[in-house]
N, C-alpha and C positions, 0 to 999 in steps of 0.2 A: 504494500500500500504506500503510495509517493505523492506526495503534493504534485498538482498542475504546475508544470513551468512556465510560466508569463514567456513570452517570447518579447513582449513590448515591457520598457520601462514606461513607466505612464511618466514618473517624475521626470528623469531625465529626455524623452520628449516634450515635454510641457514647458519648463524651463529653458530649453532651446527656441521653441518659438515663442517663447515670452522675451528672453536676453537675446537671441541671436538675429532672430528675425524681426522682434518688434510686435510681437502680434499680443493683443491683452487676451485677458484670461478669459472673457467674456469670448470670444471668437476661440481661444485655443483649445477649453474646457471638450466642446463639442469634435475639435476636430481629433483629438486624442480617443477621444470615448469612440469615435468612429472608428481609429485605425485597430484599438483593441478587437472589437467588437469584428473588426472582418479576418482580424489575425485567432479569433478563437470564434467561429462562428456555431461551434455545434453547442459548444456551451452556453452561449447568452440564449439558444433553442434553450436549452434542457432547463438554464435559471427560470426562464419567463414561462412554460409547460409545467415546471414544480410548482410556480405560485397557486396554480388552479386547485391545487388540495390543500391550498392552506388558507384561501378569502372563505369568509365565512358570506350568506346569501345576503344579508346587507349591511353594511357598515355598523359598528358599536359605539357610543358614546364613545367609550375611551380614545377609538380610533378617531374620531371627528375631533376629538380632543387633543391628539398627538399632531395630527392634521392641520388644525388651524393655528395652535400654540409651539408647537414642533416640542412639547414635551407632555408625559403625564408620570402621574405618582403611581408607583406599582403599590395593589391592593393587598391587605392581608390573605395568604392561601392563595395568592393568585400566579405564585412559580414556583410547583411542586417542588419540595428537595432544596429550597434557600436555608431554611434553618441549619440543614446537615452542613451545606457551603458553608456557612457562614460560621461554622463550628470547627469545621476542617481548616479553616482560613486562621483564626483565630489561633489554633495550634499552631499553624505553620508560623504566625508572628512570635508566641513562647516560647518555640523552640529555638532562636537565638535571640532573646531577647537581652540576657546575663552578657552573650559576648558580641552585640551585635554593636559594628564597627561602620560609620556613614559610606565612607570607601567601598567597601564589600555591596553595595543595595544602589551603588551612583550611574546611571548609566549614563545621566546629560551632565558633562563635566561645567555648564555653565547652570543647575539647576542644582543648589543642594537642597532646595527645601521641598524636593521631590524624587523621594527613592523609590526603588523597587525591590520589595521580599522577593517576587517571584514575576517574572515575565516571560511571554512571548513559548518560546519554545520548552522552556524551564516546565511548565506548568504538564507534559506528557511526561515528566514522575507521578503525576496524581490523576488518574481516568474519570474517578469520581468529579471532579471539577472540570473535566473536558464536557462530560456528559449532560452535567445541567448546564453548561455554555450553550451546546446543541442541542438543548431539549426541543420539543415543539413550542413551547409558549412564548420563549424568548425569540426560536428564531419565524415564527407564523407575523410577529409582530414585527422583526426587523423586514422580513419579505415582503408587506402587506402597505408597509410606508415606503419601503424603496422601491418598488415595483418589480421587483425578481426577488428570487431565494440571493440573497448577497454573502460575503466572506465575514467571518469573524476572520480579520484584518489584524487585530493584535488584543491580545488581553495582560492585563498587570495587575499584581496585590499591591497600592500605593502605601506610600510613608511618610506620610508629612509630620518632619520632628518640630518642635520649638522654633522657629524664626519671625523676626523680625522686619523680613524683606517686602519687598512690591516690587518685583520684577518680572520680565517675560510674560507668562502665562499666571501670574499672582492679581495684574491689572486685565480689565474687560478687551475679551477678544473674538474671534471667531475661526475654527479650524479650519483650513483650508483643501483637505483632500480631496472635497468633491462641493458640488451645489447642498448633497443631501448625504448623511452619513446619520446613525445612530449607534447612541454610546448608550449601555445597562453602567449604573452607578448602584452600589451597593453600599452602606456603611458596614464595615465588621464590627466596629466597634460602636458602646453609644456615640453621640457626636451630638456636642452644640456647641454653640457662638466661638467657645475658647478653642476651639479645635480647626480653626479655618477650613467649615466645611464650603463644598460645591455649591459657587453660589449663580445665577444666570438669571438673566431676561427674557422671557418670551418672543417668541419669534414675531410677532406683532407690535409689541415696545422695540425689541432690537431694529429691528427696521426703520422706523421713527430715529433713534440715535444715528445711525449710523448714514439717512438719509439727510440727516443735519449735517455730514463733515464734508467741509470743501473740500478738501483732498481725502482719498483714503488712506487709513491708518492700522498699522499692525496691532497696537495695542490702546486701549484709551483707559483715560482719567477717570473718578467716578464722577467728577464734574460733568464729565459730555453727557452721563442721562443728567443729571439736576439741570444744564441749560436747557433739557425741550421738557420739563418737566415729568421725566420718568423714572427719576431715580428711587419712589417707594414704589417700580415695583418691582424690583428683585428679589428673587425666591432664595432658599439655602436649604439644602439638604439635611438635616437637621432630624434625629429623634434616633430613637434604641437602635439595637444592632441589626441588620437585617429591612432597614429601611432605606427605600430603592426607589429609581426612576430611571424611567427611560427620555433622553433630551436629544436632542440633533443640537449637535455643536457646531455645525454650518452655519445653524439661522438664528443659534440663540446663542449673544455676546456669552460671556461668563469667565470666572476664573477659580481661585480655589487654593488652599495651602497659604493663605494670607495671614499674618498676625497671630500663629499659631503661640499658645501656651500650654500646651498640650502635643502631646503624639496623636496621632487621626490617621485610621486604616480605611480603605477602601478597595474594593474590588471593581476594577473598570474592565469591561467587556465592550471592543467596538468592531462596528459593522459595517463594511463598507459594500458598495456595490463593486462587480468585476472588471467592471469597466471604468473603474474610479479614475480620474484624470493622473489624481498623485497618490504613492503610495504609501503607508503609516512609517515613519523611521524606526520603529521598534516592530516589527510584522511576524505573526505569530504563522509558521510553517509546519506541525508536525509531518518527520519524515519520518516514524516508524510506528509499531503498532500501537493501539492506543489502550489496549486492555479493555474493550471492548467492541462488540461489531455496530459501527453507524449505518443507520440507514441510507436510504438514496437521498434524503432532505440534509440528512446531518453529514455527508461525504461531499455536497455541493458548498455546505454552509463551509469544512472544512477546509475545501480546494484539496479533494483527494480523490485519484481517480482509478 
């Protein structure tokens, strides 16, 4: 069992016709997803044919809700098997937590106030938590808003220790891998205020902010919501262990691991579509068994063929 091989870099064509040729992202976005899409054509079949067993007959509140907001709160009992995760998770932060060293958990050497216990390919030591990744709930949802069964793209156990900072991805922002992407956010841990959780604006407020800046901007101030007047309404991820949401980080600004006085665990799970323009810098590839047999839904979600 072997992951699909891209033959296309999305990033590294995207960033050529953005730097080499001039061309913006609004023009380049499309013309990448195209060239994917004819360099893997049996697959973008197979994503968009899986969807059909995973739309339910007519849309759900929730989903009108993810839809128009580009996020919703996941419901008590509503992703079989989180509690166990989030127990299994939980261990895996005790088990070095006596000798656990920033350096060892660093993967963005410009980002200390955001480690990783466990990332990316790390995480096929443990089948139990590949499994509720691909469950059907999480992924009927991420297929249902991206319009194809899409790749769990990358997943991480975060770390945000004590800091002090506001930088990078600490002030409001918006990820850039694709128009549309969906992150599952999980807290392990309780988390509130002091714990710099995951905080964002609605895809309908973000809009609003971000069609106020004359120029566009990587990262913003929290001033830019307070001048169009929306800076009460950002949400924060906030309450016991095991509480979760699902957000699109494309549309909804956000940041997270700000002003922490506390350690704050989280479990990020994100989604990308196949034909994503760019690809996650951290991209989760299992290349060997997984200790369990995936179905046909959950070997698409994987990129394993």
């Amino acid at each position: 069992m072997q992951t699909v091989k891209q033959r296309i870099s999305g990033t590294a064509l995207t960033k050529r016709l953005e730097n080499e040729l001039g061309i913006p992202s609004r023009l380049a976005y499309p013309l990448v997803r195209a060239v994917k899409i004819a360099a893997h054509p049996v697959q973008a079949w197979q994503r968009k044919q899986a969807l059909g067993g995973l739309a339910p007959a007519e849309p759900t509140a929730a989903e009108d809700t993810l839809e128009r907001d580009g996020y919703r709160i996941v419901g008590p009992g509503e992703l079989p098997g989180l509690d166990e995760v989030v127990a299994r998770c939980q261990a895996l932060v005790e088990e070095g937590r006596e000798s656990r060293q920033r350096s060892a958990y660093q993967r963005n050497p410009n980002k200390d106030f955001l480690l990783s216990v466990v990332a990316g390919d790390e995480f096929c030591r443990y089948p139990e938590l590949i499994r509720f990744m691909v469950s059907r709930p999480i992924v009927a949802t991420a297929a249902r808003y991206l319009g194809a069964v899409p790749l769990l793209a990358a997943a991480n156990l975060w770390w945000s220790p004590p800091n002090e900072t506001q930088l990078s991805s600490q002030r409001y922002h918006i990820d850039k891998e694709d128009r549309r992407q969906l992150k599952l956010l999980v807290n392990v841990t309780d988390t509130d205020g002091e714990q710099g959780p995951f905080t964002f604006l609605p895809a309908s407020l973000s809009e609003v902010v971000q069609g106020a800046q004359r120029r566009p901007k990587r990262h913003l101030a929290d001033e830019a919501l307070d001048a169009v007047g929306v800076g009460d309404g950002a949400l924060r991820l906030v309450g016991p262990a095991g509480s979760a949401a699902f957000v699109d980080t494309s549309r909804c600004l956000h940041h997270g691991s700000r002003g922490n006085t506390r350690d704050r665990f989280v479990l990020q799970l994100q989604f990308l579509r196949f034909d994503s323009p760019l690809e996650t810098p951290l991209p989760f590839r299992p290349q060997r068994d997984l200790g369990f047999a995936p179905d046909r839904v959950q070997r698409l979600a994987l990129g394993l063929v």
